[in-house]
N, C-alpha and C positions, 0 to 999 in steps of 0.2 A: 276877866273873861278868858278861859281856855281859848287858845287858839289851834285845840287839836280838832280833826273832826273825828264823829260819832259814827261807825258802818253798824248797820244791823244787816244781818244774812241771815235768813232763811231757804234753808234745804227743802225743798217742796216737789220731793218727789212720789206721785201718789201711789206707784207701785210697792212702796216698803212700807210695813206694816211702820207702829209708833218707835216698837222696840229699835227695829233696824237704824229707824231714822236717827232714833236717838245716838247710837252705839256713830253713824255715820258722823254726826255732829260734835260729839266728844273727841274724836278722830281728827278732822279739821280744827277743832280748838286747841287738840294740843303744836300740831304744826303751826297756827298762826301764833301762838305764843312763843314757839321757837324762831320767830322771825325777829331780825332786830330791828326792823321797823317798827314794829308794834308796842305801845307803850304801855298798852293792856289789851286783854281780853276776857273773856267770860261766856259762861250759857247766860240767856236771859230770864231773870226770877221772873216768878207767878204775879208779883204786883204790877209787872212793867205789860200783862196780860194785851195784845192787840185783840180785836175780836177777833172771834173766830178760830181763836189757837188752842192746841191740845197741852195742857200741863202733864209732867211726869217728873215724882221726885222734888216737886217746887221748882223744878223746873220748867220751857215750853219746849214741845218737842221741835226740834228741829232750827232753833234757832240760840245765835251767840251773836254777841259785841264782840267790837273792837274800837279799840283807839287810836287813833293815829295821828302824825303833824301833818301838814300840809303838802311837805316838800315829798312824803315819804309815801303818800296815796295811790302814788303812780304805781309803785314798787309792790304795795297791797294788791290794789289791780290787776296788778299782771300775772302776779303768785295764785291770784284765786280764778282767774281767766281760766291758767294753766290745771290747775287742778279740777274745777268747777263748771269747765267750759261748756261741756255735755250734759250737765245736770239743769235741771228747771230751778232757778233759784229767784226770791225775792231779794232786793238789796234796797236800803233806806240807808239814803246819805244825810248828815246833819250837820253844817256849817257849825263856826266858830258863833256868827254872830244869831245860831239859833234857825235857821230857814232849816228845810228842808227836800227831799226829791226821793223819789221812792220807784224806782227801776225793777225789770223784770228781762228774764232771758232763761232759753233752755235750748240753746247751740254756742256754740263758738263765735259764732256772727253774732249773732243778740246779743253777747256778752260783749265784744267789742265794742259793739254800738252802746252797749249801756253804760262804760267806761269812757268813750267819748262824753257821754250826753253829762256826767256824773263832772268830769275835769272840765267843762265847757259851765254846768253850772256853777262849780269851786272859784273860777276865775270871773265871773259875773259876780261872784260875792268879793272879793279882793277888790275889784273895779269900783263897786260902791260905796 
């Protein structure tokens, strides 16, 4: 079993058309893959489809993975805080042993609190 965990982000700002959202998205992908925390990233293909999401290109608008270990979550967090902080985003954390927790924020505050709630469920998974 991987012991990285799984971040899905979603850009979920309703004011930008798909295109924007997309070009936004592409944008943030390529910075988290320049991070060395991150042991992968990606847009998320059309088969991994949540409802309700718009494809473009096989891809969904407005959303990417990432990978990450454990130790390095923090450092992800704080990088997308910083950048992300202002925007309305989804974010779905996925444990090593498979759980998951699916957060929402569109300030700075929300986004703290969603980074708490996210490092408070990581360590409840460790604990068990």
């Amino acid at each position: 079993m991987s012991e990285n965990i799984k971040l899905t982000i979603a850009l979920n700002e309703p004011n930008l058309d798909a295109e924007e959202r997309e070009e936004q998205t592409r944008n943030l992908l390529q910075e988290v893959k320049d991070r060395d925390e991150v042991e992968q990233a990606s847009l998320v293909g059309v088969t991994e489809t949540p409802r309700g999401s718009k494809a473009f290109a096989g891809f969904l608008v407005g959303m990417l993975q990432a990978e990450v270990s454990v130790a390095n979550l923090k450092k992800l967090l704080g990088f997308l805080g910083d950048r992300l902080g202002d925007k309305s985003i989804k974010l779905t954390v996925k444990a090593p042993d498979g759980r998951e927790i699916s957060l929402e924020a569109s300030s700075k505050e929300e986004f703290e609190f969603a980074r708490q709630q996210a490092e408070e469920f990581l360590k409840n998974t460790n604990d068990s």
